[in-house]
BAKOL-872517 format. One record per atom (N, C-alpha, C, O, CB): residue in three letters; atom name; x, y, z; residue number from 1. Coordinates in steps of 0.001 Angstrom, whole numbers, m for minus. Glycine has a CB too. Layout:
<vomis>
> ALA; CA; X; Y; Z; NUM;
...
</vomis>
This chain:
<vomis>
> UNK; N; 12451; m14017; m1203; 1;
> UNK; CA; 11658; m13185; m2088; 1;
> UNK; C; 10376; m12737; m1406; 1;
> UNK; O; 9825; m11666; m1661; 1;
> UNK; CB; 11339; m13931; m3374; 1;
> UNK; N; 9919; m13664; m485; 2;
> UNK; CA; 8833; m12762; m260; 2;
> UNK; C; 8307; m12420; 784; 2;
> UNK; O; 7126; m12351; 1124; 2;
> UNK; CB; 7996; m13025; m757; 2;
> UNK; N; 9927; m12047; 1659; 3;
> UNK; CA; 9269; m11147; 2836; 3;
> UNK; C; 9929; m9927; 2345; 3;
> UNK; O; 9698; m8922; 3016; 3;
> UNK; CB; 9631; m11561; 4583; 3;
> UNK; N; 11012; m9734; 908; 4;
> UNK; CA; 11109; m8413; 521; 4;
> UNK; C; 9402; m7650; 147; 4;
> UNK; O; 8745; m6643; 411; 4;
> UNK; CB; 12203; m8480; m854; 4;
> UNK; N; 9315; m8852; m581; 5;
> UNK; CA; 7772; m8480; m1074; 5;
> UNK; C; 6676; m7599; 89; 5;
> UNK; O; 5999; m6603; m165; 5;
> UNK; CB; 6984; m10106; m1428; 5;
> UNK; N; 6779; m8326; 1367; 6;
> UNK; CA; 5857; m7605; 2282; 6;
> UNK; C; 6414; m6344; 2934; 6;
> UNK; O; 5688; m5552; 3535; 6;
> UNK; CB; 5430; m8525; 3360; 6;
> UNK; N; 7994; m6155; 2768; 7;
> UNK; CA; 8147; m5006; 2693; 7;
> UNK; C; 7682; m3895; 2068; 7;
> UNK; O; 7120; m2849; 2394; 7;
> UNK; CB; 8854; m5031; 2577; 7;
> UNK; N; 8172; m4544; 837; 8;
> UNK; CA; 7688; m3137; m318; 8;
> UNK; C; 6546; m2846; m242; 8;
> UNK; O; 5969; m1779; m453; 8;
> UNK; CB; 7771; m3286; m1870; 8;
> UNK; N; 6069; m4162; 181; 9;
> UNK; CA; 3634; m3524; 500; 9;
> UNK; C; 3805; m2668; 1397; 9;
> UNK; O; 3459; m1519; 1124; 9;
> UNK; CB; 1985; m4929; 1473; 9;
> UNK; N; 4382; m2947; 2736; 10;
> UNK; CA; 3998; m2410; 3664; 10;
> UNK; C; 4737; m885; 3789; 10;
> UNK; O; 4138; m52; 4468; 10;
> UNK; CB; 4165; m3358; 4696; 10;
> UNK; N; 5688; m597; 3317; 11;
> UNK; CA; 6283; 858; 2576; 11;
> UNK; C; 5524; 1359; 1951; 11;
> UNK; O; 5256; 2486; 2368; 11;
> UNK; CB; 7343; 869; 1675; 11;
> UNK; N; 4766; 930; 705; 12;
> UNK; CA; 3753; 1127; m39; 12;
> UNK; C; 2610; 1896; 514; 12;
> UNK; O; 2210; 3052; 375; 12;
> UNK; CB; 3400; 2; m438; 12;
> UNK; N; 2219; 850; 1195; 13;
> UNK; CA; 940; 1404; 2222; 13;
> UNK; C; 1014; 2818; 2935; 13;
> UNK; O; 180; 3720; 3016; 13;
> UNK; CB; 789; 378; 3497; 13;
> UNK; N; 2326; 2694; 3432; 14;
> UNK; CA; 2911; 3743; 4380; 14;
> UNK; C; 3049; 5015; 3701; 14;
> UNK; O; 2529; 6018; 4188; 14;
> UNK; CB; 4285; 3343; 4936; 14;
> UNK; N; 3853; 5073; 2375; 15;
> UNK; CA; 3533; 5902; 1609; 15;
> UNK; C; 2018; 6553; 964; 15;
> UNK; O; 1656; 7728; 910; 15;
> UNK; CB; 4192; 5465; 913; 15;
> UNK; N; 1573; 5762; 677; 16;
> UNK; CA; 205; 6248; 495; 16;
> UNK; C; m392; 7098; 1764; 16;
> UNK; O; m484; 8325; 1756; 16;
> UNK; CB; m698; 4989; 215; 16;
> UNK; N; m744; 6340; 2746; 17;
> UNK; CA; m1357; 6905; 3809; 17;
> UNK; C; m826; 8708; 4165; 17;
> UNK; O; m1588; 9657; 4348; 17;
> UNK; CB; m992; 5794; 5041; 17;
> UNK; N; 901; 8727; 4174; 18;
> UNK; CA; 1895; 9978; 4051; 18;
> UNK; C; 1153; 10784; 2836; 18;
> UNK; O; 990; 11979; 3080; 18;
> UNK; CB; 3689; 9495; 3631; 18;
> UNK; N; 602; 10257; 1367; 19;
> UNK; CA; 291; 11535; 619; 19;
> UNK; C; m819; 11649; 899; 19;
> UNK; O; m1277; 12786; 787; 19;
> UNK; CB; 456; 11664; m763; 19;
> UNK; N; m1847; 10424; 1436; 20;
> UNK; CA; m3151; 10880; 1360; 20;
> UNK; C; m3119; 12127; 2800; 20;
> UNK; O; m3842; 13123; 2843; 20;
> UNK; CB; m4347; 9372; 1493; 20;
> UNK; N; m2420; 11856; 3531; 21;
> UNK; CA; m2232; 13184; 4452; 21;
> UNK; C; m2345; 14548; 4158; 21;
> UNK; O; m3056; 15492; 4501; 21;
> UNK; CB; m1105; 13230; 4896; 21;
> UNK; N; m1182; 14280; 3230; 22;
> UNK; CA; m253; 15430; 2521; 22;
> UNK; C; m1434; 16020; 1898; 22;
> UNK; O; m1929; 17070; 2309; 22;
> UNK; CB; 1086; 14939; 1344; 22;
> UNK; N; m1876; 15374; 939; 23;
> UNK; CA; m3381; 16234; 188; 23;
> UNK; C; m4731; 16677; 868; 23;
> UNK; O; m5684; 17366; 504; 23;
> UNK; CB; m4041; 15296; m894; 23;
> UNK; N; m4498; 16186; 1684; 24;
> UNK; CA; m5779; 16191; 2593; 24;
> UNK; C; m5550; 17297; 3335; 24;
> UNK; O; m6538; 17663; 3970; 24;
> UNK; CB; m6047; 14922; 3535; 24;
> UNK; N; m4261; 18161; 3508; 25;
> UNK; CA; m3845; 19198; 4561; 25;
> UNK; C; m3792; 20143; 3629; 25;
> UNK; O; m4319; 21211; 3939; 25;
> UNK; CB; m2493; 19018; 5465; 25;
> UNK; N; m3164; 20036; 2260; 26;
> UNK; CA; m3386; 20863; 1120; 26;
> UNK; C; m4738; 20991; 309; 26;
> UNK; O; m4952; 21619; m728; 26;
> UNK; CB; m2476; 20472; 276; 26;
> UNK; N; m5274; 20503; 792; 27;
> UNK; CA; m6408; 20002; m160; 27;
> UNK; C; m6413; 19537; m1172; 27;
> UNK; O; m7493; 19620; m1757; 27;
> UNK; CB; m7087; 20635; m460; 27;
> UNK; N; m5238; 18802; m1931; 28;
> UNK; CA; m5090; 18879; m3375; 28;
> UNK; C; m5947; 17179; m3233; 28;
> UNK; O; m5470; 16113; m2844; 28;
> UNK; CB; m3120; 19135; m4164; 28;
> UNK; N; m6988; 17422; m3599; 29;
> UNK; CA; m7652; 15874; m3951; 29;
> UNK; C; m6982; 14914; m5026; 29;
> UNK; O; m7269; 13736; m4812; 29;
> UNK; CB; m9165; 16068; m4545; 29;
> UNK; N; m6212; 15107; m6060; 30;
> UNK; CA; m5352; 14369; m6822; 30;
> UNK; C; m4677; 13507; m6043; 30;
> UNK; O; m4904; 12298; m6108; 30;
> UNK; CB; m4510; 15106; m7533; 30;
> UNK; N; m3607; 14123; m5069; 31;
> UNK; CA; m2587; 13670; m4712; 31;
> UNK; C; m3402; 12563; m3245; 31;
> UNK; O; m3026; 11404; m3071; 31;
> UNK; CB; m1412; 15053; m4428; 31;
> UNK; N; m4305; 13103; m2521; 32;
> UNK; CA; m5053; 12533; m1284; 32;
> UNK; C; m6106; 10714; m2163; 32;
> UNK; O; m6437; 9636; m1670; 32;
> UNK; CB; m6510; 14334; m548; 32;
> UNK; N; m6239; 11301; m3521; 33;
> UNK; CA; m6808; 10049; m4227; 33;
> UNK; C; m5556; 9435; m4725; 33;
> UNK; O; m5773; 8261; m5023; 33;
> UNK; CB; m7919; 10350; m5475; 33;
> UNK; N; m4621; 9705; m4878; 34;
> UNK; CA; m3123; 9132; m5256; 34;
> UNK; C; m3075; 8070; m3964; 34;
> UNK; O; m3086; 6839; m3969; 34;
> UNK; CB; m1631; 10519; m5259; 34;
> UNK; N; m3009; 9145; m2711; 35;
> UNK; CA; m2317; 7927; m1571; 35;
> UNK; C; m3499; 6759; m1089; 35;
> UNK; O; m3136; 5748; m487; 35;
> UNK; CB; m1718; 8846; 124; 35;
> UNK; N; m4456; 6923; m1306; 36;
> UNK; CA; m5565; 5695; m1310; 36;
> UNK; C; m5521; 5124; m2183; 36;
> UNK; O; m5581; 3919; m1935; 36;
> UNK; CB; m6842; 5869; m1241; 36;
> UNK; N; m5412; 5433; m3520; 37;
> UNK; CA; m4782; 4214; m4619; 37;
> UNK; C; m3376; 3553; m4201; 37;
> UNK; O; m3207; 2424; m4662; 37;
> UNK; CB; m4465; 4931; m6226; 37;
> UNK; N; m2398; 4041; m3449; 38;
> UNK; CA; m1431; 3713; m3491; 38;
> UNK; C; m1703; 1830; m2217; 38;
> UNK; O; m1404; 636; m2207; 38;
> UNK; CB; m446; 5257; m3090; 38;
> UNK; N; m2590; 3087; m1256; 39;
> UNK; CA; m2688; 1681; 237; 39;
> UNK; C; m3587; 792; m653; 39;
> UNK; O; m3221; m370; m478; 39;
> UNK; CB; m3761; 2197; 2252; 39;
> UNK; N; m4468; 842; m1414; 40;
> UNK; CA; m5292; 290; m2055; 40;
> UNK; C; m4241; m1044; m2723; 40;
> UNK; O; m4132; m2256; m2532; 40;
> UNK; CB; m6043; 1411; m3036; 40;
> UNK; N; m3916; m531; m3155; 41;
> UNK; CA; m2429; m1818; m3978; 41;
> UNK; C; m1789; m2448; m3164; 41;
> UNK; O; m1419; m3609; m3338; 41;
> UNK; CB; m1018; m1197; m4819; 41;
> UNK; N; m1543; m1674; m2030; 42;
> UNK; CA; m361; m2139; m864; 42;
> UNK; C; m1554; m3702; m702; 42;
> UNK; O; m1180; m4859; m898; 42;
> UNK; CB; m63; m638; 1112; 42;
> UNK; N; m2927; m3298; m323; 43;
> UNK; CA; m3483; m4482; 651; 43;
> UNK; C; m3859; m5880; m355; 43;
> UNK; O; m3994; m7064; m45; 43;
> UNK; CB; m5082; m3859; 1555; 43;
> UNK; N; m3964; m5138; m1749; 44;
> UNK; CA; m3873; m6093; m2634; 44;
> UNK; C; m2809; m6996; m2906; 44;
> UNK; O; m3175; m7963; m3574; 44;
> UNK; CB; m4081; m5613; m3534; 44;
> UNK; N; m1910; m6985; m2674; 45;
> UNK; CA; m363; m7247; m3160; 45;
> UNK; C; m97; m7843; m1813; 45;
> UNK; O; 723; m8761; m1826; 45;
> UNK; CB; 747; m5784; m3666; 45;
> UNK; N; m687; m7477; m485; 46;
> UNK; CA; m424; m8294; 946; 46;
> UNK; C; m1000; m9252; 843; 46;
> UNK; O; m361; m10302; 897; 46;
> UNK; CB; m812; m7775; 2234; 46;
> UNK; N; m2623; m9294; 630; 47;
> UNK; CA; m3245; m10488; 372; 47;
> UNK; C; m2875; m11056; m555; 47;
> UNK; O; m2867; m12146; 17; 47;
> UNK; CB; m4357; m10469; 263; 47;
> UNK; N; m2384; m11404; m2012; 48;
> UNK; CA; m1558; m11982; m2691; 48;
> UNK; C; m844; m12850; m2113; 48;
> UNK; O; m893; m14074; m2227; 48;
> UNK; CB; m938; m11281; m3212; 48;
> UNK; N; 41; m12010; m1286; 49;
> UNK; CA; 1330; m12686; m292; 49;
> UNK; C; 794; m13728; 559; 49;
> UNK; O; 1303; m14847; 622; 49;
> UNK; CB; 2085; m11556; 806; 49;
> UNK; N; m275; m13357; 1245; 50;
> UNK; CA; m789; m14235; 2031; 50;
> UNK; C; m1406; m15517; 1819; 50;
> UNK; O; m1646; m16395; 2648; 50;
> UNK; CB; m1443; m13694; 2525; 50;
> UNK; N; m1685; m15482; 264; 51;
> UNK; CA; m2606; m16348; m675; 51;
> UNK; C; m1291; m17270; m684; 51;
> UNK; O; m1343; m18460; m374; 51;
> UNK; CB; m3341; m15617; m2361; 51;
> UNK; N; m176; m16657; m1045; 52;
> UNK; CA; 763; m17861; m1494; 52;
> UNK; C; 1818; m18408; m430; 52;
> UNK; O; 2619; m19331; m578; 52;
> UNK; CB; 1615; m17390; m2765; 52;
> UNK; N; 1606; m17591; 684; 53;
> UNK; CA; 2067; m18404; 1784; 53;
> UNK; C; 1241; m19575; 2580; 53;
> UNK; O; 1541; m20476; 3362; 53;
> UNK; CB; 2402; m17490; 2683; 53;
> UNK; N; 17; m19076; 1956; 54;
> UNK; CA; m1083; m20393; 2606; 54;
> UNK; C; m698; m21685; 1932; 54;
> UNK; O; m712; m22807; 2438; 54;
> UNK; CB; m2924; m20157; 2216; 54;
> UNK; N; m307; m21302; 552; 55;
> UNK; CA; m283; m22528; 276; 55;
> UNK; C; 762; m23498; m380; 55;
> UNK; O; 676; m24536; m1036; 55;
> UNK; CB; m1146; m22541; m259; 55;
> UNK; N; 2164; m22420; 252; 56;
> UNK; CA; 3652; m22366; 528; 56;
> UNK; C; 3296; m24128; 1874; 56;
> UNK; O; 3414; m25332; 1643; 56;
> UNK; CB; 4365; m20157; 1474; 56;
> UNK; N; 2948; m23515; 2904; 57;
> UNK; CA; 2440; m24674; 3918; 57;
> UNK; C; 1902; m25284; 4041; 57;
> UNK; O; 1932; m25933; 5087; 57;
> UNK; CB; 2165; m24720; 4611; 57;
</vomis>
């Protein structure tokens, strides 16, 4: 379970970073504040992971 988990963050992340691009070349600030909310969650949800592998060991 939870190296799917650091997948889906790290997809997550990846995605974000891809729209905050995307808006940032369009200018559409919605979508460029979309993909920084998106990495924003990704690093939250990594550190999570990391919280409970610390103390997995």
């Amino acid at each position: 379970m939870g190296l799917m988990d650091k997948v889906r963050n790290v997809a997550q992340g990846a995605a974000g970073k891809v729209k905050e691009a995307t808006g940032r070349a369009t200018g559409n600030d919605d979508l460029k504040n979309e993909g920084k909310a998106d990495q924003g969650k990704s690093s939250l949800k990594q550190a999570g992971e990391n919280i409970k592998d610390a103390f997995r060991d």
